[in-house]
C-alpha positions as CSV (number, residue, x, y, z in Angstrom):
1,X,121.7,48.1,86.8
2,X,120.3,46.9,83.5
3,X,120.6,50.5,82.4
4,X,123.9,50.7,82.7
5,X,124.6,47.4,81.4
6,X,122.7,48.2,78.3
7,X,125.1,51.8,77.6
8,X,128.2,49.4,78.5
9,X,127.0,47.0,75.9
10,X,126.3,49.9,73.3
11,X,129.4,51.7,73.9
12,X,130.9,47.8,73.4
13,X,129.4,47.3,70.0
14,X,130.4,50.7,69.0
15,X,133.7,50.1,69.3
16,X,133.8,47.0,67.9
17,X,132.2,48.4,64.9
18,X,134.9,51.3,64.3
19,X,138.1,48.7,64.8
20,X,136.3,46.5,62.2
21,X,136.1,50.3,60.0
22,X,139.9,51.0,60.3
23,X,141.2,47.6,59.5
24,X,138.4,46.9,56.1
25,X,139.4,50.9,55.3
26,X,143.0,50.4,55.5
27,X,144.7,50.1,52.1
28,X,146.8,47.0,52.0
29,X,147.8,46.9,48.5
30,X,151.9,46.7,47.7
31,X,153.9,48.9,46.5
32,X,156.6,48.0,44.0
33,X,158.7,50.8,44.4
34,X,159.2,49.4,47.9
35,X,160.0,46.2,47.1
36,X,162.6,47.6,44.5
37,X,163.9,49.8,47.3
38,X,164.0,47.0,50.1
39,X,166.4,44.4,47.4
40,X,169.0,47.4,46.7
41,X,172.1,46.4,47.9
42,X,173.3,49.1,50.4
43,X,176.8,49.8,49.8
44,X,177.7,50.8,53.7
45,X,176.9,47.1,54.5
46,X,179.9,45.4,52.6
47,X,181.9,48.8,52.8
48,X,183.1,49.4,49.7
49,X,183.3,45.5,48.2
50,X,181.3,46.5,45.3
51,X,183.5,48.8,43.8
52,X,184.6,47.8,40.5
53,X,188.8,48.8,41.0
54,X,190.1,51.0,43.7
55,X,191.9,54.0,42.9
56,X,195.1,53.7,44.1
57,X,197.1,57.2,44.2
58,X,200.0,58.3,46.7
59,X,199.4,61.5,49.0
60,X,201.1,63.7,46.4
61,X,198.7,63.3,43.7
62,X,195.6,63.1,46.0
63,X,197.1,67.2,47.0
64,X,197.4,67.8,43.5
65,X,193.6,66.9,42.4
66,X,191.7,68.3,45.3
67,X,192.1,71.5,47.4
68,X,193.9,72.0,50.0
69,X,190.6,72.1,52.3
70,X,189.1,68.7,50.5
71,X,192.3,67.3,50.8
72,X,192.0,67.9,54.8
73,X,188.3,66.4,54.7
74,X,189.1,63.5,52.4
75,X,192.0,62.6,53.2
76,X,193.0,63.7,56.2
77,X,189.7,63.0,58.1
78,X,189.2,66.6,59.2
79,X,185.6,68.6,58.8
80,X,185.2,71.7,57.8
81,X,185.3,74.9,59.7
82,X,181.9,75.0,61.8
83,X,179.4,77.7,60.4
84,X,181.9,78.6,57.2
85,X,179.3,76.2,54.9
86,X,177.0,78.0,52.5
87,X,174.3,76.5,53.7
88,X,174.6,77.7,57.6
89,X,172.8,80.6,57.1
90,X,170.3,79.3,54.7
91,X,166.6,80.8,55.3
92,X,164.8,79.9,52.4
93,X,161.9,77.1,52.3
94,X,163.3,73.3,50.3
């Protein structure tokens, strides 16, 4: 009895002793870039109220500044073709 109390109280103590290691080895220091990330606005919260004027152009000039395909994405709502992108078959590491 007092032998296995003693290993329970060992086992106890080293335990303790590594949870008191990980939290005084932890690095608690702050980042700034964080906190410079964390007070950018994001701009899909107010949808598009930041923008400084909308551009305001009728269906026939959108078609005459894009393609016919970026028209269909943009404008239209469509996506593009499924494995047409050039990235679908795309192998290399990055």
């Amino acid at each position: 009895m007092k032998k296995s109390l003693k290993i329970l109280s060992i086992i106890i103590i080293v335990l303790m002793l590594l949870g008191f290691w990980s939290i005084s080895s932890k690095n608690y220091k702050i980042d700034s870039n964080i906190l410079i990330q964390n007070n950018i606005q994001d701009s899909t919260k107010d949808k598009g109220n930041n923008m400084e004027e909308k551009i305001n152009k009728t269906e026939a000039e959108w078609k005459e500044v894009l393609t016919s395909e970026q028209y269909y994405v943009l404008r239209q709502k469509g996506t593009e073709r499924a494995f047409t992108g050039k990235y679908d078959k795309h192998f290399e590491k990055g």
